[in-house]
C-alpha positions in Angstrom: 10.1 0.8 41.5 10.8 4.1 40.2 10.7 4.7 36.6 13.4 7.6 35.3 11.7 10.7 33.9 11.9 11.0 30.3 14.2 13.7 28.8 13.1 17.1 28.0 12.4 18.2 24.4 12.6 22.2 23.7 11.3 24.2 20.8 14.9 24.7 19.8 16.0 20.4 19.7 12.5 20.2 17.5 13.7 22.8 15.1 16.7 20.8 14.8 15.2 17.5 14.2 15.8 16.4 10.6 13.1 16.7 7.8 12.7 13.0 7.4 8.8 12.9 7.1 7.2 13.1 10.3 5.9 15.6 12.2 7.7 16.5 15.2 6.0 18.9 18.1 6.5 19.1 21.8 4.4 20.3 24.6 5.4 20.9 28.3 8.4 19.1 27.6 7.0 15.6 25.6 8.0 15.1 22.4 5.2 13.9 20.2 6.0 12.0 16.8 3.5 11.4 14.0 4.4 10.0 10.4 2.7 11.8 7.3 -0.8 12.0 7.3 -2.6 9.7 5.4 -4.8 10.9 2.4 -7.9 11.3 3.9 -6.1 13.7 6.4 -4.9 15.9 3.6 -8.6 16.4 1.7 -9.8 16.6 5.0 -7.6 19.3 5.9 -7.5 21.2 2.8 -11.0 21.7 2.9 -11.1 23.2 5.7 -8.2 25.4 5.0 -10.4 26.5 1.8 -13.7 27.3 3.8 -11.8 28.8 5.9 -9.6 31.1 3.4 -12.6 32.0 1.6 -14.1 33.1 4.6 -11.1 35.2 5.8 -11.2 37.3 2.3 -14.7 38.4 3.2 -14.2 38.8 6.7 -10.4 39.8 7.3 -9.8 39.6 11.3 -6.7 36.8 10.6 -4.6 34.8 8.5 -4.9 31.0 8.1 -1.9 28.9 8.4 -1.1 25.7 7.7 0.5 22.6 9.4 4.0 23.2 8.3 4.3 26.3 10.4 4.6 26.0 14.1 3.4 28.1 17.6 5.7 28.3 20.3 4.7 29.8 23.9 7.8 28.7 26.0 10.9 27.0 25.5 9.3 23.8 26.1 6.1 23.7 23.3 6.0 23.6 19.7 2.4 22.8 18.0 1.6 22.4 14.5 -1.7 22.8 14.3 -3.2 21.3 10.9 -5.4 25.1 10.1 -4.7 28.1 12.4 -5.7 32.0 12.2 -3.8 34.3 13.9 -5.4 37.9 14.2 -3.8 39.9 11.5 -1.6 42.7 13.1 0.3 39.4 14.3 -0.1 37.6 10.8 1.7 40.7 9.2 4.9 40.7 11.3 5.9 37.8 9.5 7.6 36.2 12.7 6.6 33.1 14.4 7.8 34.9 17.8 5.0 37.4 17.8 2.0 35.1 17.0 0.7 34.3 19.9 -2.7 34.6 19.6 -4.3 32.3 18.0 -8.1 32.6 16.8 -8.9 29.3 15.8 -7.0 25.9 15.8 -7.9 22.9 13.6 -6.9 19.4 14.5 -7.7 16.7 12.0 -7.9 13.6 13.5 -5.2 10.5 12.5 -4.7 7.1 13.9 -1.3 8.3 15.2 -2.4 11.4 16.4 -5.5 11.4 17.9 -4.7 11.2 21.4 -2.1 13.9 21.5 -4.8 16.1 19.4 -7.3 14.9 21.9 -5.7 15.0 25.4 -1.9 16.9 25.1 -2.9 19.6 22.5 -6.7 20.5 23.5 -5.5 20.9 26.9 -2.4 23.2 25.9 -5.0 25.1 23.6 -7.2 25.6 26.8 -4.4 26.9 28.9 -3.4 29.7 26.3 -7.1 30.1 26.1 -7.7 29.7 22.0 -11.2 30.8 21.7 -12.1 27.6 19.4 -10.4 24.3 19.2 -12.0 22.2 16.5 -11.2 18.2 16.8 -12.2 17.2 13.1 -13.2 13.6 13.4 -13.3 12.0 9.5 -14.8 8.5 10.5 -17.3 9.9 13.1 -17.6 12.4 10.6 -18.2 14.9 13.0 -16.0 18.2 14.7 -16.0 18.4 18.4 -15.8 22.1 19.1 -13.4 23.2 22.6 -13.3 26.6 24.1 -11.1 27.2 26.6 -13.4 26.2 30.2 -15.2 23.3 28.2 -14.6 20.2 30.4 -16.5 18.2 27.3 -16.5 19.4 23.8 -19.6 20.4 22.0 -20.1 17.8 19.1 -20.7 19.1 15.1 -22.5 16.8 12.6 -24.3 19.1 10.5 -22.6 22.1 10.3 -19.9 23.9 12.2 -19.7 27.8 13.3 -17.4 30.2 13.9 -17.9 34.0 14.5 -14.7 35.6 15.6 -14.5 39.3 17.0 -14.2 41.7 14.8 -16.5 39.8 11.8 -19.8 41.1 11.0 -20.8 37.5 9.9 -19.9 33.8 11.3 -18.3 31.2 9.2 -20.6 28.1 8.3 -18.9 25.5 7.6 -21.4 22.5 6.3 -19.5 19.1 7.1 -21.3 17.2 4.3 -19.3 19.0 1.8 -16.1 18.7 3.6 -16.8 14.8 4.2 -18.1 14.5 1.0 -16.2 11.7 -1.3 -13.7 12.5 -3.9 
């Protein structure tokens, strides 16, 4: 028995969705639906995003963003990435449209989305060839780290690095202060 194909979702009917909480993104087409992160998510996240910043005011090759704004490479994908730098000459356009090239995605890991962040979104990431894709797991406490022709992720517990074009120094990130308790 044949099973109907499930309707389409573009950028545009995601951008239309109402602000009722979730998150809404689609890639290739499937529409994937996660409620608000939970706490741990959010200090997880934000932790990053500071390392991160900090790092970028030393080093400026890109601009972080944050999970509220969204990536779109065809009609049918919209990500959300949690953390994301985008080189700067695209940053400073101010238009979604022209940042397509991302330095750097964060992912941090929730019960709802952990296989779309695993499977769906790591495998988009590879396709548009995001130098780093960094899978932040908070009760492994540990990253897994994706470039774009890994077929298994390298896995973080210590510390993670990143040392993008253009910098004269890497970021080091050291995951017992970012998994550190409040």
């Amino acid at each position: 028995m044949c099973t109907p194909a499930p309707p389409s979702c573009s950028a545009a009917m995601v951008r239309a969705l109402p602000l009722d909480g979730n998150r809404y993104e689609t890639v290739y087409g499937e529409l994937l639906v996660t409620p608000a992160p939970r706490p741990l998510h959010e200090l997880i996240q934000d932790r990053f995003a500071s390392a991160l910043r900090e790092y970028l005011k030393r080093e400026p090759v890109g601009h972080l963003w944050g999970s509220r704004s969204d990536i779109s490479w065809s009609p049918d994908t919209l990500v959300q990435p949690d953390c994301f730098v985008v080189p700067l000459d695209e940053a400073r356009t101010l238009d979604w449209a022209r940042m397509q090239s991302l330095l750097l995605a964060v992912e941090v890991l929730s019960p709802s989305s952990a296989r779309a962040d695993r499977f769906t979104k790591r495998r988009l990431y590879q396709t548009q060839r995001i130098p780093f894709y960094w899978v932040v797991d908070c009760e492994a406490r540990a990253v897994e780290v994706w470039t774009p022709d890994a077929l298994i992720p390298a896995i973080e517990t210590t510390r993670i690095a990143w040392h993008p074009a253009g910098a004269s120094q890497p970021c080091v990130v050291e995951l017992e202060e970012i998994f550190a308790p409040l």
